[in-house]
C-alpha positions, 0 to 999 in steps of 0.5 A: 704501501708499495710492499703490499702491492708487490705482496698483492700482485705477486701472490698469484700469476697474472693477477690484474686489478683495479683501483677499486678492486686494490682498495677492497682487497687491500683493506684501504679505508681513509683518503689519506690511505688511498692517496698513498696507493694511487700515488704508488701505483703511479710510482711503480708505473714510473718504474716499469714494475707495473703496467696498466692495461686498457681497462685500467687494470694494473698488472706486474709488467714481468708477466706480460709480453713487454 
């Protein structure tokens, strides 16, 4: 799960997305699926891989100003 992430957030610039906009475009269908990417977002959070803006968006923290 956490490749796909990566895959997805680095395959355009400054791409930002949602839970919901991860789960569609990420094919996510079961529970089981989408409790895997939740816990992975928290996971790359955690890490300071991602960051998750004001409006829930999440985005790759190497293309923001921080």
């Amino acid at each position: 799960m956490r490749d796909r992430i990566l895959e997805y957030f680095r395959s355009l610039p400054y791409r930002k997305a949602d839970v919901s906009k991860l789960k569609d475009d990420l094919h996510i269908q079961t529970s089981s699926s989408f409790t895997a990417l939740v816990k992975e977002l928290n996971n790359l959070i955690d890490e300071a891989i991602l960051i998750e803006g004001e409006n829930h968006e999440y985005t790759l923290i190497e293309n923001t100003n921080f």
